[in-house]
LUMKEBA-672710 format. One line per field, with one value per residue (C-alpha): residue number from 1; residue in one letter; x, y, z. Coordinates in nm, 4 decimals. Example, Ala and Ser with C-alpha at 12.3 -4.5 7.8 and 13.67 -1.06 7.14 Angstrom:
% LUMKEBA-672710
seq (1/2)
type (A/S)
X (1.2300/1.3670)
Y (-0.4500/-0.1060)
Z (0.7800/0.7140)
***
This chain:
% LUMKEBA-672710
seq (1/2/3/4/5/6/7/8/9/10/11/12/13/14/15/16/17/18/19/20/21/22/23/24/25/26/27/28/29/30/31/32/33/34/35/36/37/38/39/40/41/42/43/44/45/46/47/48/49/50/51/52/53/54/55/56/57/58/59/60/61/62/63/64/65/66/67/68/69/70/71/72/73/74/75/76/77/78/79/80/81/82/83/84/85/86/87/88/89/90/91/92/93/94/95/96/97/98/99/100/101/102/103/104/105/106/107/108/109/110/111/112/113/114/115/116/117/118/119/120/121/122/123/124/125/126/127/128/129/130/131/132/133/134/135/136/137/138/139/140/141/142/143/144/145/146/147/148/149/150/151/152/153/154/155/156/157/158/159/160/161/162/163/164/165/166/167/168/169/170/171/172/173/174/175/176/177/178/179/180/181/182/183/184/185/186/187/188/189/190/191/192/193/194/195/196/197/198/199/200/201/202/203/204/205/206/207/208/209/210/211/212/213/214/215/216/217/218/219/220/221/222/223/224/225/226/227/228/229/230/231/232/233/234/235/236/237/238/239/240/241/242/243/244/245/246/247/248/249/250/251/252/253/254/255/256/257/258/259/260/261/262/263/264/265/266/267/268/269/270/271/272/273/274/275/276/277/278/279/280/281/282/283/284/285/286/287/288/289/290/291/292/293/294/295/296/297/298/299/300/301/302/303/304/305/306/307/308/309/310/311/312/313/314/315/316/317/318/319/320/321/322/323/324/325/326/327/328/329/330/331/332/333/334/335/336/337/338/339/340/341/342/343/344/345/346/347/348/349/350/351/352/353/354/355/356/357/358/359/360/361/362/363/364/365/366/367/368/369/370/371/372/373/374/375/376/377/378/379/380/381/382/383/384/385/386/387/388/389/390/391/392/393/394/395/396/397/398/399/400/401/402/403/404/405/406/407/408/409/410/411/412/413/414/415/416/417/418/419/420/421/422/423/424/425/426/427/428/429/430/431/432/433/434/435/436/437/438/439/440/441/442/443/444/445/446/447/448/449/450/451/452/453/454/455/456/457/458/459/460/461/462/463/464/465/466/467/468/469/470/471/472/473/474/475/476/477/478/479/480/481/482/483/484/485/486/487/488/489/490/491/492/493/494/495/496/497/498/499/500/501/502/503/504/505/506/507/508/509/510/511/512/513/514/515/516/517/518/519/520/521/522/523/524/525/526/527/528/529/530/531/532/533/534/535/536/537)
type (X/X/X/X/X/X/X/X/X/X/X/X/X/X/X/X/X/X/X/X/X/X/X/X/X/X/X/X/X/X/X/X/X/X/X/X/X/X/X/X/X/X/X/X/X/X/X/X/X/X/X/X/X/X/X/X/X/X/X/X/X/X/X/X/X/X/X/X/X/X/X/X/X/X/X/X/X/X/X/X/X/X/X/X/X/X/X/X/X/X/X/X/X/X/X/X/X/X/X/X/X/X/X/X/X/X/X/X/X/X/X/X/X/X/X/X/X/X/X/X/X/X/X/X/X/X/X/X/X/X/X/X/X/X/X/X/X/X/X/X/X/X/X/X/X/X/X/X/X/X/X/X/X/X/X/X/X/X/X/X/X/X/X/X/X/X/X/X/X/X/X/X/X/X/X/X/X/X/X/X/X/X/X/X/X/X/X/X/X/X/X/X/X/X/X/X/X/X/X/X/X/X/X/X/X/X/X/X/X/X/X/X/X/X/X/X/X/X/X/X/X/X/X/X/X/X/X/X/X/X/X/X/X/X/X/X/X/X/X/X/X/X/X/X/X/X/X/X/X/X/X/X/X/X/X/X/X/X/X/X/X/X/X/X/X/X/X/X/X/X/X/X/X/X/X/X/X/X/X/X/X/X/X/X/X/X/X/X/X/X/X/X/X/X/X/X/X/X/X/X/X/X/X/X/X/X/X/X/X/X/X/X/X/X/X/X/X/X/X/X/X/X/X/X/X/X/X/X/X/X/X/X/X/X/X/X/X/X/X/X/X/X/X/X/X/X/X/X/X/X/X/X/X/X/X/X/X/X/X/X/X/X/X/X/X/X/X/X/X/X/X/X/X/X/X/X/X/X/X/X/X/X/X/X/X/X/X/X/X/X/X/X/X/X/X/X/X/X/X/X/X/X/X/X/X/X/X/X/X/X/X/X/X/X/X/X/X/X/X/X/X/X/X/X/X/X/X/X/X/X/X/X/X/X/X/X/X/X/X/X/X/X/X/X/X/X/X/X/X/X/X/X/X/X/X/X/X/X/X/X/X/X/X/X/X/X/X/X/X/X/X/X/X/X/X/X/X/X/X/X/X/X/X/X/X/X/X/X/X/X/X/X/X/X/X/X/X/X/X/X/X/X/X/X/X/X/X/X/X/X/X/X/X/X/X/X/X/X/X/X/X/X/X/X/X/X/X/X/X/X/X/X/X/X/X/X/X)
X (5.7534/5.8298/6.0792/6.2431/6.2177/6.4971/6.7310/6.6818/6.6981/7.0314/7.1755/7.0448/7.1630/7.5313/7.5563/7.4677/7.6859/7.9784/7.9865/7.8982/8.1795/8.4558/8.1847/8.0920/8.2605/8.1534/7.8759/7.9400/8.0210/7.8282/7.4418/7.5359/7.6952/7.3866/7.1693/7.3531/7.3538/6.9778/6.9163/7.1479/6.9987/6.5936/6.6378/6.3663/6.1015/6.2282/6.1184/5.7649/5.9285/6.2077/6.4756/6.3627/6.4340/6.1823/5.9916/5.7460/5.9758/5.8753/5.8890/6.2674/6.3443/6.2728/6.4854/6.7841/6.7232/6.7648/7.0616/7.2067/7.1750/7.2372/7.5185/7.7056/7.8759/8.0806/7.9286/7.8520/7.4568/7.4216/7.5909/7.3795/7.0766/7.0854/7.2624/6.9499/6.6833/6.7799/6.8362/6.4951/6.4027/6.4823/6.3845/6.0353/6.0701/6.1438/5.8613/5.6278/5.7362/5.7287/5.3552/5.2645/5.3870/5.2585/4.8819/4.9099/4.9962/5.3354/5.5885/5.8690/5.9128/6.1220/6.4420/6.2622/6.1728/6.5302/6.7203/6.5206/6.5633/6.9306/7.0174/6.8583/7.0105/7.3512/7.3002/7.6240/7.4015/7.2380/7.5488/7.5100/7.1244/7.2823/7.6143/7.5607/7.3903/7.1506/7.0064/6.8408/6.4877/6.5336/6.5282/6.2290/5.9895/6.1080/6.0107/5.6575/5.5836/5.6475/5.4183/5.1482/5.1960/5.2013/4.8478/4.7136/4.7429/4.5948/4.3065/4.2677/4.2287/4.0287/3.8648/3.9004/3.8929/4.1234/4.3820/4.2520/4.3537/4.6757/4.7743/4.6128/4.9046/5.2033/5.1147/5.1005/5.3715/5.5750/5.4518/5.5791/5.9241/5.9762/5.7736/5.8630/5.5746/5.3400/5.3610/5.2221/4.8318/4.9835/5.1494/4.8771/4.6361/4.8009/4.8852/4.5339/4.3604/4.6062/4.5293/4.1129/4.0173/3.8011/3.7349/3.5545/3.7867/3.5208/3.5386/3.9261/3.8833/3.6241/3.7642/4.0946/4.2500/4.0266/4.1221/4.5027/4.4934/4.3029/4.5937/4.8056/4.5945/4.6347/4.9703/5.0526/4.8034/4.9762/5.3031/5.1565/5.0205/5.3286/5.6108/5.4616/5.5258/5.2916/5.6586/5.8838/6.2698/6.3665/6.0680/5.8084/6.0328/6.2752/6.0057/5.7175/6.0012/5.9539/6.2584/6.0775/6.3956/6.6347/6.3664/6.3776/6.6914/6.7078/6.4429/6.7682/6.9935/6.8516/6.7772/7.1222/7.2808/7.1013/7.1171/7.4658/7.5983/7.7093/7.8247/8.1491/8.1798/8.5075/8.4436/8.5015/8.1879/7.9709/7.9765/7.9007/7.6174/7.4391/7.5050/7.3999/7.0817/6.9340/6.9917/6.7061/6.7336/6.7217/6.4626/6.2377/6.3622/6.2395/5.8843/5.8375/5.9655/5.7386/5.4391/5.5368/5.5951/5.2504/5.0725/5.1821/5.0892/4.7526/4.6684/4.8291/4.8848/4.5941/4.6693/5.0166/5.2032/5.2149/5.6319/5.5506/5.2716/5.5211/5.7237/5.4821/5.3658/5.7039/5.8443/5.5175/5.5644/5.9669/5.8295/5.6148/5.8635/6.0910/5.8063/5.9416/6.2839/6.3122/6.3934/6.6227/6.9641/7.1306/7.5171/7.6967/8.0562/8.1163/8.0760/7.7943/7.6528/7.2349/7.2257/6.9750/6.7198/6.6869/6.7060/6.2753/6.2854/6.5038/6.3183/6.0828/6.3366/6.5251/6.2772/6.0863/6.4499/6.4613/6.1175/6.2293/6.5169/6.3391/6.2001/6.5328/6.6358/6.6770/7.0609/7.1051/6.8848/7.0755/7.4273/7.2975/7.1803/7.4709/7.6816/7.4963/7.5094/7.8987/7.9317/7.7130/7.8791/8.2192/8.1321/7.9479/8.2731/8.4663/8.2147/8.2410/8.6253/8.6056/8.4096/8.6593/8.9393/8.7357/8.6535/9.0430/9.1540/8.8488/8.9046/9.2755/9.2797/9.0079/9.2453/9.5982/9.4406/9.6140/9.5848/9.5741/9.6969/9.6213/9.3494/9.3176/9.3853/9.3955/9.2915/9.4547/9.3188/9.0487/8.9187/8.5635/8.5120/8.7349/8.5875/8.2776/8.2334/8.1782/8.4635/8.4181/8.2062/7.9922/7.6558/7.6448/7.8358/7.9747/8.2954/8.2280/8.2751/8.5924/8.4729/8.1348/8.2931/8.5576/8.2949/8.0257/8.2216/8.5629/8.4516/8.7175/8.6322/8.8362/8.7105/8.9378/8.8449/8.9116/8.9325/8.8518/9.0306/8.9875/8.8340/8.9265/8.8492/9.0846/9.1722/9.3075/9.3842/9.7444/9.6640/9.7911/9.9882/10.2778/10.3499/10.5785/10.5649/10.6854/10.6796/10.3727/10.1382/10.1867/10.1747/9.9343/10.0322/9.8790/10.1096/9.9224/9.6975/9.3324/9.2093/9.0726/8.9824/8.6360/8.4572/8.1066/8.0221/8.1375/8.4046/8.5671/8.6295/8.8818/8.7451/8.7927/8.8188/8.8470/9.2298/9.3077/9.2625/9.1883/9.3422/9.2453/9.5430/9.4037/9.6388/9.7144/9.6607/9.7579/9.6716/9.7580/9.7456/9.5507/9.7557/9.9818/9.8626/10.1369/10.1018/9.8297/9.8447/9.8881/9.8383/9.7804/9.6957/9.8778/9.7336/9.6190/9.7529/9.8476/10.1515/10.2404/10.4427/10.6217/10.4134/10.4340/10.5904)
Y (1.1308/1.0353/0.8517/1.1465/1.3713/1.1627/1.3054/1.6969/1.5538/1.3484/1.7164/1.9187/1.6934/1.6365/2.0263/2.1138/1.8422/1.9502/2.3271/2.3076/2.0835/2.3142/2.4193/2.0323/2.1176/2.5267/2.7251/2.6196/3.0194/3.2750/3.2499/2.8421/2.8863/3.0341/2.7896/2.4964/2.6870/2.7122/2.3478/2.2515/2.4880/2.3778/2.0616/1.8777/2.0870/2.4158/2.3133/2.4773/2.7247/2.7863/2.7237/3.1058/3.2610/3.5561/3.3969/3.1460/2.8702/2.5083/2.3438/2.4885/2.3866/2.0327/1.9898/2.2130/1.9921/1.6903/1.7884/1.9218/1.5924/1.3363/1.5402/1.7417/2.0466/1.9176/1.6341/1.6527/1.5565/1.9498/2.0074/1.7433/1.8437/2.2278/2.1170/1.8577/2.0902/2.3615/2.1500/2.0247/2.3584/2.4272/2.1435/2.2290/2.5190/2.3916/2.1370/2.4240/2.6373/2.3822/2.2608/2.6802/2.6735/2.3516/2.4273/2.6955/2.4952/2.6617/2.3374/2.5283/2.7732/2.4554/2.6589/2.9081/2.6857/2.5070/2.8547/2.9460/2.7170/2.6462/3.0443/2.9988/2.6608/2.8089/3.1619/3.2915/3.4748/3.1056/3.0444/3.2172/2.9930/2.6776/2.6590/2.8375/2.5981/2.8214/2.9208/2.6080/2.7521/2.9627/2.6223/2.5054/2.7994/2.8460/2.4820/2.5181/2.8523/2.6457/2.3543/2.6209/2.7502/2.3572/2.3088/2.6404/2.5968/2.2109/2.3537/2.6325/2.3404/2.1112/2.2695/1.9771/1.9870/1.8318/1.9919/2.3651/2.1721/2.0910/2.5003/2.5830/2.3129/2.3805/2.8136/2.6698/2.4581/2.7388/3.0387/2.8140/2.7913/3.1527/3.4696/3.5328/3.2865/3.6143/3.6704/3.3296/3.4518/3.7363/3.4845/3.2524/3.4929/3.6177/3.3126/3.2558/3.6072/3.4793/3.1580/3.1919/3.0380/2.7498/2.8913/3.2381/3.5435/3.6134/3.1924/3.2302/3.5552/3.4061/3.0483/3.0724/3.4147/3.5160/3.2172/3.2113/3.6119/3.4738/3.2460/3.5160/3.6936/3.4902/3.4226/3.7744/3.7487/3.4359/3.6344/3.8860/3.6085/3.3866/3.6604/3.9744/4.1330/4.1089/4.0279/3.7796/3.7896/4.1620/4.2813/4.5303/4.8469/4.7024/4.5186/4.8185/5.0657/5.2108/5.3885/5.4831/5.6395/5.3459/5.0892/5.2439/5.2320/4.8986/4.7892/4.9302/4.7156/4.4001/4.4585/4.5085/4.2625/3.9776/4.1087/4.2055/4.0548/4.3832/4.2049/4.0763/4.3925/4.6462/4.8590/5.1567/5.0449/4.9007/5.1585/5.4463/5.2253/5.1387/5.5354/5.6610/5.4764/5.6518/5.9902/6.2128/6.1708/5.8068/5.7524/6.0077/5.7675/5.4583/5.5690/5.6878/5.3291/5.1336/5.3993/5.3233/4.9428/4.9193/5.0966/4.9125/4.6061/4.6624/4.7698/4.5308/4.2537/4.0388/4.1293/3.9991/3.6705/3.3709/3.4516/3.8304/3.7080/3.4862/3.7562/4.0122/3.7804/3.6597/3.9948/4.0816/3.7872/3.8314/4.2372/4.0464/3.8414/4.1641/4.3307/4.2098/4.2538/4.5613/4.7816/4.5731/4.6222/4.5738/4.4871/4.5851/4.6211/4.2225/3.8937/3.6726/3.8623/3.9326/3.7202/3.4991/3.7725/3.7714/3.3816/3.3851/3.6693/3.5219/3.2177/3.4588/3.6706/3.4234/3.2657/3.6349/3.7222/3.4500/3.4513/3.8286/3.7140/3.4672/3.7659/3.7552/3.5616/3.2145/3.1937/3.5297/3.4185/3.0878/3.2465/3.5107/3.2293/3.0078/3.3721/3.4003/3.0515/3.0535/3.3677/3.2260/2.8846/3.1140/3.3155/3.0450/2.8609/3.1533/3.2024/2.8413/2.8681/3.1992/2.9532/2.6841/2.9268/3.0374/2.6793/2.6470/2.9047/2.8960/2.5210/2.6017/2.8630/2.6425/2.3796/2.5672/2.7093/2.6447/2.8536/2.5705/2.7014/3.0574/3.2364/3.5043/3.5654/3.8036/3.7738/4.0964/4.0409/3.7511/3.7186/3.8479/3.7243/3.6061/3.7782/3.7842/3.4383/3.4820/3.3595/3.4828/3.7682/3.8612/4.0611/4.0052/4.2629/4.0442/3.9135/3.5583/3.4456/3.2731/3.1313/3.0267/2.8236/2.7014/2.5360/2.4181/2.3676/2.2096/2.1058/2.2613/2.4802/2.8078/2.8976/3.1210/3.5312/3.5612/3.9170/3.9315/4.3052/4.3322/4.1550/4.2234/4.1196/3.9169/3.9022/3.5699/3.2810/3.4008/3.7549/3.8478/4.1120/4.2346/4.2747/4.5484/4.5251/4.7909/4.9246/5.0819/4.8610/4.6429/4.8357/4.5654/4.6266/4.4476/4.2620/4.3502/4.6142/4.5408/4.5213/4.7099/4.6400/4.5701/4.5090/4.3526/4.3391/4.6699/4.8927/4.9223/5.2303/5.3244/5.2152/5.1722/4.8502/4.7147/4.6288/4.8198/5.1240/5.0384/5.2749/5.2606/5.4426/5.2588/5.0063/4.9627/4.9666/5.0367/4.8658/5.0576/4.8573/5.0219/4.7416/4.5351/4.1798/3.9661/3.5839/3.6362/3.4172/3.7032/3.5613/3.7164/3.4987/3.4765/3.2643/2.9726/2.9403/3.1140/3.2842/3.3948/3.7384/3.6879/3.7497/4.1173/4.1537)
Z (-1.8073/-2.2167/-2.3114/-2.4979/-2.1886/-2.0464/-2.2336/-2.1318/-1.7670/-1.8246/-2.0034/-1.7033/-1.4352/-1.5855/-1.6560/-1.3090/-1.1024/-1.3569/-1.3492/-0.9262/-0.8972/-0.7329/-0.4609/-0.2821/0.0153/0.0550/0.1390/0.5515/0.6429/0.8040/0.8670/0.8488/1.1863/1.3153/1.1894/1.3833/1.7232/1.6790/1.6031/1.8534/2.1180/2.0213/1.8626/1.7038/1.9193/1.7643/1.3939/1.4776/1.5829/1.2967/1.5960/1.7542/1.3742/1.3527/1.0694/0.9915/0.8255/0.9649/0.5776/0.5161/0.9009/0.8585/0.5756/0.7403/1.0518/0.8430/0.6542/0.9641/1.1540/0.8736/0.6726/0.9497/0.8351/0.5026/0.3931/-0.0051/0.0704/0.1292/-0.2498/-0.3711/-0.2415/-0.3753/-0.6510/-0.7187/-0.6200/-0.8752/-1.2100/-1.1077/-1.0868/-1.4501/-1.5291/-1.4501/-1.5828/-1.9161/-1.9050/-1.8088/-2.0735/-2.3241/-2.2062/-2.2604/-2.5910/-2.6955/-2.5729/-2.8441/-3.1081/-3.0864/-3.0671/-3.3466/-2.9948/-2.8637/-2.8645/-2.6146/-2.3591/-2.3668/-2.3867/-2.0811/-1.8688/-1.9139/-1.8666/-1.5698/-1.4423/-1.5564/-1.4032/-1.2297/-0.9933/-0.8882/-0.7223/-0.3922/-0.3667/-0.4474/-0.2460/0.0601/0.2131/0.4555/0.0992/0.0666/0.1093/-0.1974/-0.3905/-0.1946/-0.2540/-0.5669/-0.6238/-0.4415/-0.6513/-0.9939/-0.8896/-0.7873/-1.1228/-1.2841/-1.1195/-1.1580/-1.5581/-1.5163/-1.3405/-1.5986/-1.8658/-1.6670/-1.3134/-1.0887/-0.6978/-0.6536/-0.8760/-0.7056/-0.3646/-0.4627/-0.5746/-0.2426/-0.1059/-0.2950/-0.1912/0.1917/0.1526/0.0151/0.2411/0.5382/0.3249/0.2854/0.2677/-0.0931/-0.1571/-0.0341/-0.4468/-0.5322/-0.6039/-0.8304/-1.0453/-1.0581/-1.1476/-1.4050/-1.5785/-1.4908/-1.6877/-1.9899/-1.9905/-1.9770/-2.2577/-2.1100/-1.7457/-1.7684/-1.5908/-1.3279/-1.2237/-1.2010/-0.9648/-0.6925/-0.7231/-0.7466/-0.6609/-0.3527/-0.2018/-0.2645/-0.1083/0.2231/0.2699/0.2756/0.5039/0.7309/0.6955/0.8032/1.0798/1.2050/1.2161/1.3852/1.6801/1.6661/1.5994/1.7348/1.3981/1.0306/0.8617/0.9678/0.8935/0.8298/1.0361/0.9090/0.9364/0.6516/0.4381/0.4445/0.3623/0.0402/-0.0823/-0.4449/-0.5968/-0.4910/-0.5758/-0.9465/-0.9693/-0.8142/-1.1084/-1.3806/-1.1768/-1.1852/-1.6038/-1.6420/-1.4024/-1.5754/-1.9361/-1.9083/-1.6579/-1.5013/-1.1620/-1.3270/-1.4981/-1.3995/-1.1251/-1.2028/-1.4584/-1.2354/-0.9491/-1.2265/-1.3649/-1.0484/-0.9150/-1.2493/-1.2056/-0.9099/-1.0949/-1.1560/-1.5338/-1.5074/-1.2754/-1.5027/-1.7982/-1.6001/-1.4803/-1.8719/-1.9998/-1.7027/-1.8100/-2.1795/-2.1831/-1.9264/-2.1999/-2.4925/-2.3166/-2.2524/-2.6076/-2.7823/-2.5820/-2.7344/-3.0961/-3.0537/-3.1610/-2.8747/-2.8373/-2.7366/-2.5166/-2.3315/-2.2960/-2.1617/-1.9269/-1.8083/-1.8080/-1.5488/-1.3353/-1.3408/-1.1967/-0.9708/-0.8148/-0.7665/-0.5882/-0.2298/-0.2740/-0.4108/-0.1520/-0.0220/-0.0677/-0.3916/-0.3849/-0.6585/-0.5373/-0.4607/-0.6498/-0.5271/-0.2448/-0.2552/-0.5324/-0.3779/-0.4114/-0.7816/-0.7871/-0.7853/-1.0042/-1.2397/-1.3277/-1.5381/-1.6670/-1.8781/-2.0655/-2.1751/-2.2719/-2.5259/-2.6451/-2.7274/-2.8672/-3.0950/-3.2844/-3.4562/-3.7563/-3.6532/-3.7326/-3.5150/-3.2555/-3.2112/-3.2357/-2.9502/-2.7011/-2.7588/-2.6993/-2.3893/-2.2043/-2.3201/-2.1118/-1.8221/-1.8030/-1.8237/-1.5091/-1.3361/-1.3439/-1.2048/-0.9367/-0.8026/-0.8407/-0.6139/-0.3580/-0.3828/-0.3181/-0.0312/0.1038/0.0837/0.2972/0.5511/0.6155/0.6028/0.9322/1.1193/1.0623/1.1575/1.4792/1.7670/2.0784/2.3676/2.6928/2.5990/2.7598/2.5216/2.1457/1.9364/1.5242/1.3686/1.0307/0.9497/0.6102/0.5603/0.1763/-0.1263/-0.4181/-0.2719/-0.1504/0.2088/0.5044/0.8069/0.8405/1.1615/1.1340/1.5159/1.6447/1.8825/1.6772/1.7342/1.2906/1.3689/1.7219/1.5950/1.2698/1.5077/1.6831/1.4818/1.1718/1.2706/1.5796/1.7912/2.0576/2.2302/2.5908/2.6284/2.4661/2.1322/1.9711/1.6289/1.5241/1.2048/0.8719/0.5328/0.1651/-0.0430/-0.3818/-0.3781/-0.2002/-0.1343/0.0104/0.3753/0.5960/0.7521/1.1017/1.2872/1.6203/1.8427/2.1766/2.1436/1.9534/1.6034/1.2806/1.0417/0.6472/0.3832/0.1790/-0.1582/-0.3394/-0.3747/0.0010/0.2521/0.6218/0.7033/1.0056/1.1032/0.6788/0.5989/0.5827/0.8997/1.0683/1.3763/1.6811/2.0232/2.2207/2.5901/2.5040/2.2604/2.0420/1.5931/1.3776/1.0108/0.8056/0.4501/0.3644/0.7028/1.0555/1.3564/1.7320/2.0040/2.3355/2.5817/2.8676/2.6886/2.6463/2.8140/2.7265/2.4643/2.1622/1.8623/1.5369/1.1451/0.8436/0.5552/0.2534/0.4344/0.7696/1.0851/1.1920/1.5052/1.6695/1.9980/2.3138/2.5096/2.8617)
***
């Protein structure tokens, strides 16, 4: 590295630790509690095996294993680590940017590479990637996929062995990371048919593309042997279902979450955008624009300026890296939530965004940019304040929780998220959020049964309900507008349990005992800690 390439890393670094400050201790909720019963339960023996995840993940299990067993669940190595991993990440995405530019003679397109990369390390929707710390292997493939890239264009210049062996690496390295590395050969070869200069297009095809796509192949065909399945994670019916109209609109939503940063928008605004977008109109308006801006492309792509090259390409490879996340779902409603599935995508986005943007007068373009990463550092601060507030009221009940001597207890209303930033919400239908963090994250433990009623979203730090307690059940009120009761990471319906009988009346609730729990511990949280109503005879 130059001397004067110190200086970029010093800015990056600083940037990152200071705007990721409020989130060191967070990020230890949901899947995280998962993730430590399966390293506990397999150990070191279950990194082959991703600890008995359905997925082919050995390269992100070592380092979660690591982490797990050097840091514990709180320690700031976690925050350091993500926080490390994605400056470096824009980092090299600034160096790699910069090296494009300057193999065209292009080095007055500094501003580009530097207005990329810090959109991207600043992004508010990097958040959910960099403090939740079972989103570690976001950072890691998208760290493999940019060294791919790195070598790909040194082996365009200069066809050594040695450097094709190292792209056939980092794509290994990364498809046993996470199988968003499936779109690695796509982006290589296209960097590859734009960069062909010295290496002829038929050399790159046979020498470097067919043998990037039989990796794959046989990456699916060792899920298939090892998992049963040709798709880890979400399985084969989520990730080979092709909604085409939601997947359109999905392609609007992701334009004009990162353009205009429509997840912090109202939501009265955001719910008619992202509904508006799945209208017949709009999806017509999208396939003519995709038809349109594919056509455009191909007949004038070669004619045009380096700056709209880079930003045809990167606008491809940003589509690219969309491709397998598409039809998956696309939150709108909360802060931070999905994120992570853009954070790939993203890392092409920004920088052809400002080498558009550089087609404008070099005073507008440079009040525009600074306009934009004021606005991004803005909401990225908010974001990590909404994960500190979080982080304070998590810690706060596993800290206040005190049901010794009590064989059962009941949760009437348990946080789910705090503007987004996940608490304690259960995807395993078994209520076991509270239990699970109790145990692996405080390192308390309840053997007694503990009934999780009801979750709910909060609006702040303070939010909580009141109880009425009568001789038929407990009436459960919140204490503020803005919530509503959720259950299992949605919106909770009435429903019937073993004990008792959930009523959802909107802003509040009612339990109706089905035997009246006698000794049980009954607590509700308010703000940060526990309270207590008077056990039932």
């Amino acid at each position: 590295m130059k001397q004067k390439d110190w200086f970029p890393v010093a800015i990056a670094v600083i940037l990152g630790q200071i705007l990721y400050w409020p989130s060191r201790e967070a990020g230890f909720v949901t899947d995280f509690t998962g993730l430590a019963e399966r390293i506990e339960t397999h150990g070191a023996g279950g990194i082959l095996s991703s600890f008995g995840f359905p997925a082919l993940q050995p390269v992100s299990s070592i380092f979660y294993f690591l982490f797990y067993h050097s840091f514990g669940a709180g320690h700031w190595g976690w925050h350091l680590a993500a926080t490390l991993l994605h400056t470096i990440n824009a980092l090299l995405l600034f160096f790699f940017v910069r090296r494009l530019f300057h193999s065209k003679g292009g080095e007055s397109f500094m501003l580009v590479a530097v207005g990329g990369a810090l959109l991207f390390l600043l992004s508010p929707y990097a958040s959910e990637v960099v403090v939740w710390r079972v989103g570690f292997h976001y950072l890691l493939v998208t760290f493999f996929t940019l060294l791919a890239l790195w070598y790909t264009l040194t082996w365009l210049q200069r066809p050594k062995i040695i450097t094709w062996l190292f792209i056939l690496l980092w794509q290994v390295l990364g498809l046993l990371t996470y199988e968003l590395a499936v779109i690695t050969p796509l982006l290589c070869l296209t960097l590859g048919l734009w960069q062909n200069e010295k290496v002829a297009r038929q050399f790159v095809l046979i020498r470097l593309f067919l043998p990037q796509f039989s990796l794959v192949g046989l990456y699916f065909l060792a899920n298939k042997l090892v998992l049963g399945n040709w798709i880890g994670h979400y399985g084969s019916a989520v990730h080979l279902k092709f909604p085409v109209a939601e997947m359109l609109g999905n392609i609007g939503r992701y334009f004009f979450k990162w353009i205009g940063f429509s997840r912090y928008w109202p939501h009265s605004w955001k719910e008619g955008l992202a509904n508006g977008l799945t209208q017949p109109w709009a999806l017509g308006l999208t396939v003519v624009l995709l038809i349109g801006l594919g056509f455009i492309l191909i007949k004038t792509f070669r004619r045009s300026e380096f700056h709209l090259q880079l930003f045809w390409i990167f606008s491809l490879m940003a589509m690219i890296a969309l491709l397998p996340v598409l039809n998956l779902y696309f939150n709108y409603l909360l802060h931070i939530e999905n994120d992570r599935y853009g954070y790939l995508a993203a890392l092409f986005f920004y920088p052809a965004w400002m080498a558009l943007l550089s087609r404008l007068p070099k005073p507008a373009f440079l009040s525009v940019s600074a306009i934009y990463l004021l606005v991004a550092i803005t909401l990225l601060w908010q974001t990590n304040q909404y994960w500190s507030q979080s982080t304070r009221v998590y810690r706060g009940l596993l800290a206040g929780f005190d049901a010794s001597g009590q064989d059962t207890c009941y949760l009437l209303n348990l946080p789910d998220n705090l503007q987004g930033a996940p608490i304690f919400r259960d995807y395993s239908g078994q209520d076991r959020a509270f239990a699970d963090a109790l145990r692996y994250v405080e390192g308390k433990s309840f053997n007694g049964t503990l009934h999780e009623v009801v979750q709910y979203n909060m609006v702040s730090p303070e939010d909580g309900v009141v109880v009425i307690n009568d001789s038929t059940g407990l009436k459960v009120t919140f204490n503020q507008w803005g919530n509503w009761w959720w259950r299992r990471g949605i919106g909770a319906s009435s429903y019937r349990d073993s004990a008792f009988i959930f009523h959802n009346e909107g802003h509040d609730y009612r339990l109706e005992w089905r035997e009246r729990p006698g000794q049980a511990r009954i607590l509700y949280q308010d703000g940060v800690a526990w309270k207590s109503i008077p056990a039932m005879r």
